[in-house]
C-alpha positions in Angstrom: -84.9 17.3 31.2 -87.3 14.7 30.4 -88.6 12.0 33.0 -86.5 8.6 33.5 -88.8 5.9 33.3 -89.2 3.6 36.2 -88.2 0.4 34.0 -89.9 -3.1 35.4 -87.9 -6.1 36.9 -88.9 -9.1 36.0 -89.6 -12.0 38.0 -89.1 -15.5 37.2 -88.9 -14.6 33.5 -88.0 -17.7 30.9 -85.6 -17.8 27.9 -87.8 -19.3 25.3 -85.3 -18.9 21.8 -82.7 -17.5 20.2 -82.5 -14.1 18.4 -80.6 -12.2 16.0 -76.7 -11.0 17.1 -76.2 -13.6 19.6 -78.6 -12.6 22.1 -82.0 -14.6 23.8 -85.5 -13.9 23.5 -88.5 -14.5 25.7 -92.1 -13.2 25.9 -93.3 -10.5 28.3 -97.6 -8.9 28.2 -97.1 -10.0 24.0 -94.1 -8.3 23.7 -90.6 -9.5 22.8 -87.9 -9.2 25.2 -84.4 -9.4 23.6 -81.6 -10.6 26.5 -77.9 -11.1 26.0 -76.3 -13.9 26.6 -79.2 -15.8 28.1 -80.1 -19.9 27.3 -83.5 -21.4 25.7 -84.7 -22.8 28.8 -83.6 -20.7 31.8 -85.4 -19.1 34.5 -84.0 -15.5 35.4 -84.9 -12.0 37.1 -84.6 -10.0 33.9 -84.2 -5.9 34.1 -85.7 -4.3 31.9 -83.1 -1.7 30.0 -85.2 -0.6 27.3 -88.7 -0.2 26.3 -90.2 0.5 22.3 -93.7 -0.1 21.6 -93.4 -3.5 20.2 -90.1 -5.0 22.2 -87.7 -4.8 25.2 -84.3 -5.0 26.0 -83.2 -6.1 29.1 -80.1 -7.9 30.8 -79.8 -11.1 33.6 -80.3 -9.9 37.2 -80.2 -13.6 38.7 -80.3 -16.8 37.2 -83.0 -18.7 39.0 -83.1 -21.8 37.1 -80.4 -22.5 35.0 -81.2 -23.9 31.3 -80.5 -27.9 30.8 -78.8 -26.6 27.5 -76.6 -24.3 29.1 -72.7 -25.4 29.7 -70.0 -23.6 31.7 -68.4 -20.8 29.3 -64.2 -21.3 29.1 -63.2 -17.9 29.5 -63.2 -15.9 32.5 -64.1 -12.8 30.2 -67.2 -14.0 28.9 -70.4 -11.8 29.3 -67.6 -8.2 29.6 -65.5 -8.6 26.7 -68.4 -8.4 24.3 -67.3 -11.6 21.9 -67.9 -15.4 21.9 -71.6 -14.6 23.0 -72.4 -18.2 22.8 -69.5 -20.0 24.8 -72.4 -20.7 27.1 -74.1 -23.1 24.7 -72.8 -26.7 23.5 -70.9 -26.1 19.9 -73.6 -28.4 18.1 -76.3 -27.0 19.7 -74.7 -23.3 18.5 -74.8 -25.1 14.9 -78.3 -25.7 14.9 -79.0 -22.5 15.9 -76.8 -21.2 12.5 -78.8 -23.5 10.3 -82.1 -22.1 11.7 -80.7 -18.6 11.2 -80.3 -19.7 7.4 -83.1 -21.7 6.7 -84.9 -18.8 8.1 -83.6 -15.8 6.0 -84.3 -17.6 3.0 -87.5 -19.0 3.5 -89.3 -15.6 5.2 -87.3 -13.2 2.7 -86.0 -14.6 -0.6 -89.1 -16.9 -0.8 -87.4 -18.7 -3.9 -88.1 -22.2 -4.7 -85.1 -24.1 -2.1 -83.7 -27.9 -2.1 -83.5 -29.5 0.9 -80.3 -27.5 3.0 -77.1 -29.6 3.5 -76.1 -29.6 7.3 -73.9 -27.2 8.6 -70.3 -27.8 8.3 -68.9 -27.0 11.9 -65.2 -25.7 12.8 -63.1 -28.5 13.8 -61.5 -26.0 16.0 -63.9 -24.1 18.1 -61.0 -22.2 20.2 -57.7 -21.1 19.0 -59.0 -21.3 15.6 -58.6 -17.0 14.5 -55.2 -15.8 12.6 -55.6 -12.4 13.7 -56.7 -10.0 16.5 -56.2 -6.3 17.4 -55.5 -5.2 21.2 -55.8 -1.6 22.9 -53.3 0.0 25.0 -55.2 1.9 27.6 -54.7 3.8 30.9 -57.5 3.4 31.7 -58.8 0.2 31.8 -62.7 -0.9 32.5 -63.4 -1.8 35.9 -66.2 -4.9 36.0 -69.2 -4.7 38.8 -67.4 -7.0 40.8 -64.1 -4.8 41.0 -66.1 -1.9 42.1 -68.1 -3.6 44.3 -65.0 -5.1 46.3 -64.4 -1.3 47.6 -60.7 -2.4 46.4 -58.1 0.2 45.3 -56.9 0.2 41.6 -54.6 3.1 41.3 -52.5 1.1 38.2 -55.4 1.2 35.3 -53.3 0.1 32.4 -54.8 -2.4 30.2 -54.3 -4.1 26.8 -57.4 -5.8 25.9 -60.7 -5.1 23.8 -63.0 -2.4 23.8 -66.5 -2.4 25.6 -69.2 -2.8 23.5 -70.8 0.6 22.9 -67.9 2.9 24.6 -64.9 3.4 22.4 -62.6 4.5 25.1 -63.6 1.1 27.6 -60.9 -1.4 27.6 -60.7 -4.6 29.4 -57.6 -5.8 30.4 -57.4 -9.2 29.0 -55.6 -12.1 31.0 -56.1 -15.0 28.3 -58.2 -15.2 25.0 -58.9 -18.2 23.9 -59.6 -17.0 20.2 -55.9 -17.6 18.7 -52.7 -19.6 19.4 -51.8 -18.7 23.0 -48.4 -17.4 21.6 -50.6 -14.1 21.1 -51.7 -14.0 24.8 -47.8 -14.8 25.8 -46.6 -11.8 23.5 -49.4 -9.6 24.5 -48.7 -9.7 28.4 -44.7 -10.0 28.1 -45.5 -6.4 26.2 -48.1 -5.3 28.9 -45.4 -5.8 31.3 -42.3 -4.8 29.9 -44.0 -2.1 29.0 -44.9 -1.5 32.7 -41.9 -1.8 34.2 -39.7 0.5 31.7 -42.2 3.3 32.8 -44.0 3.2 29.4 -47.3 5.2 29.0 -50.0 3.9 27.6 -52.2 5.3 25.1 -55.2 7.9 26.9 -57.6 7.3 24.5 -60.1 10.8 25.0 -57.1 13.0 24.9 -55.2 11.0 22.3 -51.6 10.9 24.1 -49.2 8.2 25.1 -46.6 6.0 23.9 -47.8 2.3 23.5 -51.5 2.3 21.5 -52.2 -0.7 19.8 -50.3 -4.3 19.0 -51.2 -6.8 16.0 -50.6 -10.3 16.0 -51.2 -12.8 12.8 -50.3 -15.7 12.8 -50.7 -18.6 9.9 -51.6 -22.2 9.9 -47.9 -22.9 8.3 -46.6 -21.8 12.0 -45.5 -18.3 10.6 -46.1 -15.5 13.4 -46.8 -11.7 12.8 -46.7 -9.0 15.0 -47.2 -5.7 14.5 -46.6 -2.6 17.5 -48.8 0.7 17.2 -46.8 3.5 18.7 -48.5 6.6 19.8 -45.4 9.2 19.9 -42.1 9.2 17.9 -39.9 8.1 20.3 -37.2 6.1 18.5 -35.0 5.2 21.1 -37.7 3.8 23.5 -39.5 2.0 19.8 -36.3 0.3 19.9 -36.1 -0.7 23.2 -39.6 -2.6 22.8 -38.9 -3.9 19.4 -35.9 -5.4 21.1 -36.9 -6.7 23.7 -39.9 -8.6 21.3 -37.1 -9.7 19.1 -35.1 -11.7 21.7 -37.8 -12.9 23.9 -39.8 -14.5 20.6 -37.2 -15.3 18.2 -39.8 -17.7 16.3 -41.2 -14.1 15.2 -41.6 -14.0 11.1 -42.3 -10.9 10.9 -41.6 -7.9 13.2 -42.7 -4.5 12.3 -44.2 -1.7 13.7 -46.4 1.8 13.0 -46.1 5.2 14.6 -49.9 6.6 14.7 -50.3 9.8 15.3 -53.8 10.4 14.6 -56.8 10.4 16.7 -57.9 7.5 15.1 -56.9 3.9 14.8 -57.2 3.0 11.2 -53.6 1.7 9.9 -54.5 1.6 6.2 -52.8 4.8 5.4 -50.2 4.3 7.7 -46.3 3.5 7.7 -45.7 0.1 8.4 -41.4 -0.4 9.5 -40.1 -3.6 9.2 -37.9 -4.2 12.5 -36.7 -7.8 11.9 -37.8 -10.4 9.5 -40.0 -10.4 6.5 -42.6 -8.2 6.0 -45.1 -10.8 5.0 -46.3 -14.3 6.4 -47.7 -17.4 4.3 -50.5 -19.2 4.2 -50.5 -22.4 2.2 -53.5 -24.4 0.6 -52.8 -27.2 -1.2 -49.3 -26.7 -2.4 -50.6 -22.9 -2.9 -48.9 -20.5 -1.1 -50.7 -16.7 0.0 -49.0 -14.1 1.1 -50.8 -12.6 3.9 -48.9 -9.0 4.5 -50.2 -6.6 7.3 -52.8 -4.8 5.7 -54.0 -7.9 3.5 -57.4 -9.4 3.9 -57.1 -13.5 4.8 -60.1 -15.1 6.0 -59.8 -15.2 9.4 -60.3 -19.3 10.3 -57.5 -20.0 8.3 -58.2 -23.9 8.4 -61.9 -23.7 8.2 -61.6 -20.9 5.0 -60.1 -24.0 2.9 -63.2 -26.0 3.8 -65.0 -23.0 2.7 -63.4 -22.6 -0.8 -63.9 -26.1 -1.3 -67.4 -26.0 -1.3 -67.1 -22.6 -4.0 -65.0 -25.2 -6.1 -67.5 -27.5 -6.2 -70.3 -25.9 -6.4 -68.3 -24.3 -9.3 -68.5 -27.8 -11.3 -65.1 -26.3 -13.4 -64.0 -29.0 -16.0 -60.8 -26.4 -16.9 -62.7 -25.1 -20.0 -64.8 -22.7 -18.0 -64.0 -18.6 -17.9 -64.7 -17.5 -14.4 -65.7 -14.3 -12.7 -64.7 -13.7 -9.0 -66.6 -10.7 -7.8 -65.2 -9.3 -4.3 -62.1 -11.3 -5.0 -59.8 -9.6 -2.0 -56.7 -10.6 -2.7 -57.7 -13.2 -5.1 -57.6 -16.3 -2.5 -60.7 -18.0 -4.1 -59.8 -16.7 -7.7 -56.7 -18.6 -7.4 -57.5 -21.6 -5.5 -60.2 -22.5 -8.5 -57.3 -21.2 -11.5 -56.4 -25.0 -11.9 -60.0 -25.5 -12.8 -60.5 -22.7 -14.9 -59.6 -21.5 -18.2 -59.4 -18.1 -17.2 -60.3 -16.4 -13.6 -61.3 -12.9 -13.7 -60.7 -11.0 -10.3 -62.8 -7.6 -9.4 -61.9 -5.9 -6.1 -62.7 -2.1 -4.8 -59.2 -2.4 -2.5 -56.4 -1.8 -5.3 -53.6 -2.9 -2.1 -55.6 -6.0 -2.2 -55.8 -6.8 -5.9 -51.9 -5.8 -5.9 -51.6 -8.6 -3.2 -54.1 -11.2 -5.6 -51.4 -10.3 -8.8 -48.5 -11.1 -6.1 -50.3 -14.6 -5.1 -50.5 -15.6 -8.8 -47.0 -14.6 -9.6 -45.8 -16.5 -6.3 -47.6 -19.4 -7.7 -46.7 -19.6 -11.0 -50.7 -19.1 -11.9 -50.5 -17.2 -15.7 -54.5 -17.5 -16.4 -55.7 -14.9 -13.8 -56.2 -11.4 -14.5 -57.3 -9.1 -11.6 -59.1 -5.1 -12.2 -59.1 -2.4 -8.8 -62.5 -0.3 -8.7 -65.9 -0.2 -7.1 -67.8 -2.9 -8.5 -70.8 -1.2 -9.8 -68.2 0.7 -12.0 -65.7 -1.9 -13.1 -68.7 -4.9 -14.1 -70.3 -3.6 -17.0 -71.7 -4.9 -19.8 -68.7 -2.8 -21.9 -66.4 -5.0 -19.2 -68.6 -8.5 -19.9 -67.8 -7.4 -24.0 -64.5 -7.1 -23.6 -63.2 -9.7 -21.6 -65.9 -12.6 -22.3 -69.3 -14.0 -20.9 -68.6 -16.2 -17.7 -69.2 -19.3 -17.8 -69.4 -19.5 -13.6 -69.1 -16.6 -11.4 -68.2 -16.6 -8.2 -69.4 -13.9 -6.1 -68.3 -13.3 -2.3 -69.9 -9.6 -1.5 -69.2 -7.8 2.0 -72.4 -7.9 4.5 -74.6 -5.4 2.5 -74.5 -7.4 -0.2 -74.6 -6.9 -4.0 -75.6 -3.6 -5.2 -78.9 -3.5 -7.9 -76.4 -2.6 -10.6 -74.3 -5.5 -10.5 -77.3 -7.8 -9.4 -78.6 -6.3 -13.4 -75.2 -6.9 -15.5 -74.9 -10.5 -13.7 -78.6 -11.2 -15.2 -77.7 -9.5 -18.1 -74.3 -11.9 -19.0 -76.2 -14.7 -17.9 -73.3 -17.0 -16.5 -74.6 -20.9 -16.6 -74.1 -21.0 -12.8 -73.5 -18.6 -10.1 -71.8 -19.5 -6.9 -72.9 -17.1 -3.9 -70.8 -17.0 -0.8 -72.3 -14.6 2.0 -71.1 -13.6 5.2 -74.8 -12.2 5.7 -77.6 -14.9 5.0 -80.2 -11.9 5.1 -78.6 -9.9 2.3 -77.8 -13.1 0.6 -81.6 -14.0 0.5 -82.8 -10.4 -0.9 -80.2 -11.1 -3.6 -81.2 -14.3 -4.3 -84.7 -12.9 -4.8 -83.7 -10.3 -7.6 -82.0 -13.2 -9.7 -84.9 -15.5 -9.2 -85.7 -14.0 -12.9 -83.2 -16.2 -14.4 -81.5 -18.4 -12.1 -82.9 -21.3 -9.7 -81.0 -22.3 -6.2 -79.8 -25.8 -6.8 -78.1 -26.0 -3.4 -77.5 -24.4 0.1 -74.3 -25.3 2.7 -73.8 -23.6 5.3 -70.8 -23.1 6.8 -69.5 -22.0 10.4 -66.5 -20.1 10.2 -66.8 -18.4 14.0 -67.6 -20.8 16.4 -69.2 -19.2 20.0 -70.6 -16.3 17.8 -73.9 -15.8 16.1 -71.9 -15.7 12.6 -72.6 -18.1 10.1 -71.2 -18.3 5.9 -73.8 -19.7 3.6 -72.6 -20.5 0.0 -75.5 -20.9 -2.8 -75.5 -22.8 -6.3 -77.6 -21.2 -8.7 -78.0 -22.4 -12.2 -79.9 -20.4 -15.4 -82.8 -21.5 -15.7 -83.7 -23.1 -19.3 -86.2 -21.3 -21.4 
């Protein structure tokens, strides 16, 4: 076995920025020391956790001095959960912080030409403002230093909660979350505890056994609710007795359904979803447009601040109704058909076929007859054959996952040479090293940033470019 290093402490260490994922930075002998959830300005005994050759990581031992920036975080979970990593900074100093993050990625990597950067366009809800989250049924639910340290007794370890960050079978039991309409934190303890008291087991996670595993809840900014039970064993009568008991103590439910898993793993994708009462589908509406949002569909998640998103994509789009318009990563087809009434035609590509089913249900729903939507992994589907076929864009629209565009479709974009390009990234770092391959043809005409995930590190950028004349 190889010798534990004898890691340092350090004393009256100080905070001087913000780094990448959320965490704090400071400086110790020339090297970086990355620190979760620490402030730009505070004064702490720091332990060292990890050492490299040109950084450390460490965590808080004792806040000496607490930063002037620093404000007093909401939840009581905060700093164990493993989410909202900035609750202990002001909203509109976390904004600055997004813009930075921005400005940064594509000045020091796509090192393009870059107009001045429109300020950020911050959530008008900064708590309550997600439409979906996942809990964990556990036995065995994580026990935080100050438990252990009371020398207390916990011989009931069920927990419904999130998992730790870095153990996958580390649940905390979650009294209130303060990321979606409270109705989920009501329905998620009335299940906890009915659960409890009719004997229920809950799920072991290492040896994949027990009855109650996971719960769903979605709910919509129409008021429409969603919530979906994760059974681990096929017990029909006792599936019953919980989906009954949901039923009469929320009757404002929408949509009641629920999954027997029976896997090791968690995925629902290829699973059975039952419809107990209700619909099997919520809506979203944007104006006048109405979005199906089933239990396996992909909605943004800040339902209120998404529309603010896909106004900026319209605009940026500059459609006059004339225009033919490619959405690349159209998911179900949200932006594709929120722009359709500005568009001669909207093209949809998507690698989920469930979601391009769902963007061809949206349309229909809406009564939209000039979108047309193709299943398949991008690099495949957009081709110059495909450009040939179906017509050179005038606009496209493209909203990629975190990675980014892939080379080949970064080539048959430059190749069909749409007059503008509007680029809406979840990943500003990505986003710049794409914006660097299309430098060739294309100039950035304008940058907004947009939050979308207040008290987290995550920030949207969208990104006009326009062909270049000549």
């Amino acid at each position: 076995m190889g010798k534990k290093k004898n890691l340092p402490l350090l004393e009256d260490f100080e905070i001087t920025g913000v780094a990448a994922e959320g965490k704090s930075l400071g400086r110790w002998n020339e090297m970086v020391v990355f620190v979760p959830y620490g402030a730009p300005g505070d004064i702490a005994r720091v332990k060292i956790t990890r050492k490299k050759h040109s950084f450390c990581e460490g965590v808080i031992d004792e806040l000496i001095k607490p930063s002037e920036v620093r404000v007093e975080p909401m939840c009581q979970h905060f700093g164990v959960c493993g989410g909202c990593k900035w609750q202990h900074l002001p909203y509109e100093y976390q904004l600055k912080c997004k813009l930075q993050q921005v400005v940064d990625a594509l000045e020091r990597i796509a090192k393009v030409p870059l107009p001045e950067i429109s300020p950020i366009l911050g959530s008008k809800k900064t708590t309550f403002y997600r439409n979906k989250l996942e809990f964990t049924f556990s036995n065995k639910c994580w026990l935080t230093t100050e438990q252990m340290r009371s020398g207390e007794e916990f011989p009931n370890r069920n927990a419904v909660g999130f998992h730790i960050p870095g153990g996958f079978d580390k649940v905390l039991n979650i009294e209130k979350c303060w990321l979606q309409d409270d109705i989920s934190n009501q329905m998620r303890l009335f299940l906890r505890d009915y659960a409890q008291e009719r004997g229920y087991t809950f799920y072991d996670i290492r040896n994949n056994v027990g009855f109650m595993r996971m719960m769903m809840v979605r709910t919509a900014s129409t008021g429409e609710l969603m919530l979906v039970v994760v059974f681990g064993e096929d017990n029909r009568d006792a599936i019953d007795d919980v989906m009954g008991a949901l039923k009469e103590r929320f009757p404002q439910i929408t949509s009641l359904m629920y999954v027997i898993n029976l896997k090791v793993n968690d995925s629902l994708g290829d699973q059975e979803f039952v419809l107990y009462s209700g619909r099997d589908y919520i809506e979203e509406e944007m104006e006048g447009l109405k979005f199906r949002v089933g239990p396996k569909s992909f909605y943004q998640t800040n339902s209120e601040q998404a529309y603010e998103l896909y106004k900026v994509a319209r605009d940026f789009a500059g459609l006059t109704g004339n225009e033919l318009v490619y959405d690349l990563y159209t998911g179900t087809g949200t932006i594709a058909n929120f722009v359709s009434r500005q568009a001669r035609e909207v093209i949809g590509i998507e690698y989920v076929p469930e979601a391009i089913e769902d963007a061809k249900l949206n349309s229909e729903v809406n009564g939209i007859t000039n979108t047309k939507f193709f299943a398949g992994d991008m690099k495949d589907v957009l081709t110059g054959e495909f450009v040939a076929k179906h017509g050179i864009p005038d606009v496209m629209i493209v909203d990629p996952p975190r990675a980014g565009m892939h080379e080949d479709v970064v080539r048959v974009i430059l190749d069909a040479e749409p007059q503008r390009i509007v680029y809406v990234s979840c990943n500003p770092a990505t986003q710049a090293r794409d914006l660097a391959m299309l430098d060739v043809k294309y100039r950035v005409e304008a940058v907004q940033p947009v939050d979308m995930f207040p008290h987290t590190h995550h920030v949207e950028n969208v990104v006009l470019l326009r062909k270049k004349l000549g």
